[in-house]
Structure formats: C-alpha cells, structure tokens
N, C-alpha and C positions, 0 to 999 in steps of 0.2 A: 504494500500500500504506500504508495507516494504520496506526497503534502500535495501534488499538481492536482490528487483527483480530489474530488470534490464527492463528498458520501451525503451532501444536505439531500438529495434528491430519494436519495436511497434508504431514509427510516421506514421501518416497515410502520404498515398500518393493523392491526387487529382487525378481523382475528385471523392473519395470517399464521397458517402453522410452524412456519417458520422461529415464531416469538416463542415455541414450545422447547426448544434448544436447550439443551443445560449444555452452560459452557465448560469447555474443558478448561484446568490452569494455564497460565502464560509460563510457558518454558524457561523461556531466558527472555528478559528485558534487554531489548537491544535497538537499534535504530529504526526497525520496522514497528515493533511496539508504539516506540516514541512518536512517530509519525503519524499512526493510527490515533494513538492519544489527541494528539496537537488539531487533526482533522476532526475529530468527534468533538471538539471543545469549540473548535470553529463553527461546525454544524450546528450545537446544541446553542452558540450565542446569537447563533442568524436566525433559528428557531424559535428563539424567545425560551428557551427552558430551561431547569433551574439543575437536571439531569440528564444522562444518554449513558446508557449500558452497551458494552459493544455487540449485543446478543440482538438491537434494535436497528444495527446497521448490518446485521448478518454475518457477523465476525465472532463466530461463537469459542470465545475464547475470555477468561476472568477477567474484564478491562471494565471502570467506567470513570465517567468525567462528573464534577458536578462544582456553580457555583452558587451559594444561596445568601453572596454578600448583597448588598443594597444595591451598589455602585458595578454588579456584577467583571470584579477588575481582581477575582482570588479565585482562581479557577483549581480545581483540587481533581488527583489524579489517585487512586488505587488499582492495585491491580493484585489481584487474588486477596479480595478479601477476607476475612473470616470472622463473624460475629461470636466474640469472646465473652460477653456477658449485654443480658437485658436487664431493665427495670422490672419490677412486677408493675408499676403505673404505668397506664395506658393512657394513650390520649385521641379523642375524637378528631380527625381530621378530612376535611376535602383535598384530594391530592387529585391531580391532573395528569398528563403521561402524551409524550412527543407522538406514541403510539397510536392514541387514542385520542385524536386532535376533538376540541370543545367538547368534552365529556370533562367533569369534573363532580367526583364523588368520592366517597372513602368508606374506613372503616375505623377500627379502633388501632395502633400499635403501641409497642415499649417509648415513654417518656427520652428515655434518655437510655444508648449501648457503648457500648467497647468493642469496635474492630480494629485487628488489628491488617495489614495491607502494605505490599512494596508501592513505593513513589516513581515518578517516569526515570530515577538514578538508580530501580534497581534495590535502594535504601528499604528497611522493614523499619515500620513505624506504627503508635497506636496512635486511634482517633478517638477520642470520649465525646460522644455526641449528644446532645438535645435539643427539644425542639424541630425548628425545621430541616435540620440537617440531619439530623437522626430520623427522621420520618423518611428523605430526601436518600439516607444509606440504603435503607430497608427498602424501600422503591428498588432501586437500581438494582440490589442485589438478589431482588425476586427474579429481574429478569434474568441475572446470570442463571437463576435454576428451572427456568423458562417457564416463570407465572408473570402477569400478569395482573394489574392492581385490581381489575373488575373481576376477577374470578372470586374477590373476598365477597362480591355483593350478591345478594339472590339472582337463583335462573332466571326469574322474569326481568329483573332488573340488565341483566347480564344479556338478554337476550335480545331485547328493546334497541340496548348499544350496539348489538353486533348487526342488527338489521338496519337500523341508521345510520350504521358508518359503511355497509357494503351499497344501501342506497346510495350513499354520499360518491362513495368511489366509482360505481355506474353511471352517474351524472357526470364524475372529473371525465371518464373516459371518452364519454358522447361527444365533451366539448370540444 
C-alpha cells in the first residue's frame, strides 16, 4: 500500500461481509504498515470520523487510526491491540461508524479500559482510556474481530439499517 493510493473511496459500507473479517496481527511494523497507517488517518480526517479500523478498508490485518481531540490535530495509531482490563461502569452512548454513514445509535460499554498496543515505531505502549476515547477503542477494535456496532442493537433495529443503507447504495449506483 503506497501513501499515492488513496483508500477514502474504498471504506466498506455494511452490511458488507467483508466487515465480518477478524483481522489477523501485524507481523512486523515496517514501512508498509506505516503507510497504510498514515493513509487511513488521511481517509478517516477527509471523512469527518473520529475512527477507521483497517478491517473497514479491507486490510484485514490488527491496525486502527483514531483522533477524538477537538482541534482533530493528535491522530493516534495502534496496532495489535489488546484490551487488558474494563471498568465494571458502563456508559450509555450514541456512537456512529464511517461504515454505517448517518446511522447513529448505541448501546451500553466499559466507562473507562487499559489497552495495551504497538505505535506506527513498532514501540509497545499502554492506553488508559475514558470516555470518548475508550468508547472510540472499543469501536474500532470490534471491527478488528469483524463486528460491527449495530449488531449490539435489536434484529429489527438492525434490520431497518441494513435495508436503508442497501437502498441508499442502489440509489448511489443509479446515479
């Protein structure tokens, strides 16, 4: 993957089976990683999103980007993460998904976790998360095990989305 291609085009939409992927780990972090990285973070800031899992651009392999600062200008990179410890608190959330464009629903997850994750050097580092960014972890790293955030809602809920967004993409195609 070169930084020339451009993967904005390429985030899958649900319910592509493709998003059902569990990624395998990143072998070695090395310049194609980094690349991959650097492109996904590009994608996910021209997207407007706050995450992008590489399992959403079909590179089913432990990678995701995320920045959930204000000034969107601290973009954060993991790669094989590993969720080492949860809160027992939960917290009610509307989470959104690059996947599942204008759908915005949730459910409950842990307040605050501990991943821990190499950085685009390779480096092993922990992350102690809460709030949005610990909502924002657990996002993304569903997708590495190729869920999907609507699959926490009911069938009918669940179902509603997947028929509106396949109507939706029948419509993009017509055009």
């Amino acid at each position: 993957v070169g930084s020339e291609m451009c993967i904005r085009d390429s985030i899958l939409s649900y319910p592509d089976p493709r998003l059902h992927t569990v990624a395998k780990p990143v072998a070695v972090v090395d310049d194609r990683i980094r690349a991959l990285a650097a492109d996904m973070i590009e994608t996910m800031y021209d997207s407007k999103g706050v995450g992008l899992a590489a399992t959403q651009v079909n590179v089913h392999e432990r990678l995701l980007v995320m920045d959930v600062s204000e000034e969107h200008n601290q973009p954060m990179v993991l790669i094989n993460p590993e969720l080492l410890w949860a809160s027992k608190e939960r917290i009610k959330n509307e989470e959104g998904c690059l996947s599942v464009p204008g759908i915005y629903d949730g459910g409950e997850r842990p307040v605050s976790i501990k991943v821990r994750a190499l950085d685009e050097k390779g480096q092993s580092r922990t992350v102690d998360a809460e709030g949005i960014l610990a909502v924002c972890i657990q996002h993304e790293m569903d997708h590495l095990m190729g869920k999907v955030f609507v699959e926490y809602l009911s069938p009918l809920k669940r179902d509603r989305i997947k028929t509106k967004l396949l109507k939706a993409q029948r419509e993009a195609e017509r055009d």
